[in-house]
Structures are given as C-alpha cells and as structure tokens.
N, C-alpha and C positions, 0 to 999 in steps of 0.2 A: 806819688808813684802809681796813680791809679792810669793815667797815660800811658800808653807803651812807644809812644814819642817821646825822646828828652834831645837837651841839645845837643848831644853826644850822637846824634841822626842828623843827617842832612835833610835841608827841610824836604816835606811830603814821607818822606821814607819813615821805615820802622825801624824802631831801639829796641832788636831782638832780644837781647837781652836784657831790657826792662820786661818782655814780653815773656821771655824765659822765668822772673824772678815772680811775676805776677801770681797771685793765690788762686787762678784758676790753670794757671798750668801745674805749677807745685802739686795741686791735688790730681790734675792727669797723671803727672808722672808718681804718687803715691799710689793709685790705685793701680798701676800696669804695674808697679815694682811687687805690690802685695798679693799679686796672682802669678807673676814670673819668677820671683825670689823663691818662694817653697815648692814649687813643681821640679824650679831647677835643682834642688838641691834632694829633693824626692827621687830625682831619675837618679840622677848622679851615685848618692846611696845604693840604689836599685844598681846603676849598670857595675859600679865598682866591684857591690857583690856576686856578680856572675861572672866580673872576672876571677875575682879573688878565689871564689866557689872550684870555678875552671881548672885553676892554675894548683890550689892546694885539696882539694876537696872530690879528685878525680875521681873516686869509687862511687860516691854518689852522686853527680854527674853523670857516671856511664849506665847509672842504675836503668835498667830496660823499664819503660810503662807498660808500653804497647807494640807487641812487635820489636822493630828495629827504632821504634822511636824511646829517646831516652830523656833523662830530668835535664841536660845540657842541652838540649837539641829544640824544649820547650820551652826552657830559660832564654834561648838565643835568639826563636821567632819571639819570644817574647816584649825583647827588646824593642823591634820594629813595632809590633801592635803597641805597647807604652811611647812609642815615639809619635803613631799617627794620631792616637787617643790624645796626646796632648795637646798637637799640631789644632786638632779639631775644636778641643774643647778651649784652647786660647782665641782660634777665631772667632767659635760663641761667644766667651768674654767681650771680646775687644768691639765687636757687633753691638752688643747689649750695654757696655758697661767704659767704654774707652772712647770709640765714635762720637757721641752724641756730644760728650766733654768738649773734643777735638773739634767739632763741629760748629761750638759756642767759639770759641776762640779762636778761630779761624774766621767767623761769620761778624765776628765781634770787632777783628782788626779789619777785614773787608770795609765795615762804614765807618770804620775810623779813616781808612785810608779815601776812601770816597768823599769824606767829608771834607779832607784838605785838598783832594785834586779837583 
C-alpha cells in the first residue's frame, strides 16, 4: 500500500484513495482535525452562551459598563473579534503546521506521477 497507484487507477493516473488512506495523509488530516475540533466547539459554547445569556439573562445583558454601552453589546462585538482571532490564528496553524505536510504529499505524488509519464 505504500503506492498510491493500484489497479483500481488507470494506468499513469492516481488511486486517490490509496492516497487518501496512506499514513501521511491520515496524519494531515489528524493534525487539522486537532486544532479545528476544540476551537470549534470553543466558539460554539461561547456563541450559545450569548445567546442563551441574551434570551434568558436580559438584566445582566442590559447592565450599562460604560455609557450607553452594555455587557450584551460587548458580548456581541465580541463574537466577531472571537471569529477573526480564530480565522487568523488557523491560518497561522495551517502555514506552520498543515502546509508543509500537504506539500510532502503533494510533491511526493508529483514524482510518482513523473515517473510513470
């Protein structure tokens, strides 16, 4: 299996899914899932509680901070800045830590594929 050609490809072509099962993708896709899985489920938690907050929790919500601004109104922009911060911080990730994976495997079926055409 260490091929990502089998006869299940027409010759020269790739058996994506040998390619798929191969132990350098398997680990790509562990390491994206172990930085997307808990963030996602991070925000999720987070946005549910601003709504739930919202919906049952309205007094402290409308509590004034500053001004006309209130604990709902910080929790709300809040959202967005936890949204870009993520946005940023997975393309760090995937820069540092996902690429370079993707890069091997990709570069790796290239002269496989070179080598039969």
């Amino acid at each position: 299996m260490n091929d990502p050609r089998s006869e299940t490809a027409p010759p020269g072509a790739i058996d994506y899914v040998a390619v798929e099962e191969s132990a350098p993708f398997q680990e790509l896709k562990r390491t994206q899932r172990s930085f997307v899985f808990p963030l996602a489920i991070a925000f999720l938690v987070w946005y549910f509680a601003y709504v739930l907050l919202s919906s049952f929790a309205t007094e402290f919500m409308a509590q004034r901070v500053w001004g006309d601004i209130t604990v709902g109104l910080l929790m709300g922009l809040g959202q967005f800045v936890t949204t870009f911060a993520i946005t940023m911080g997975y393309v760090a990730f995937a820069n540092r830590r996902l690429d370079p994976k993707a890069e091997a495997i990709r570069d790796d079926l290239e002269r496989r594929q070179g080598v039969s055409a």
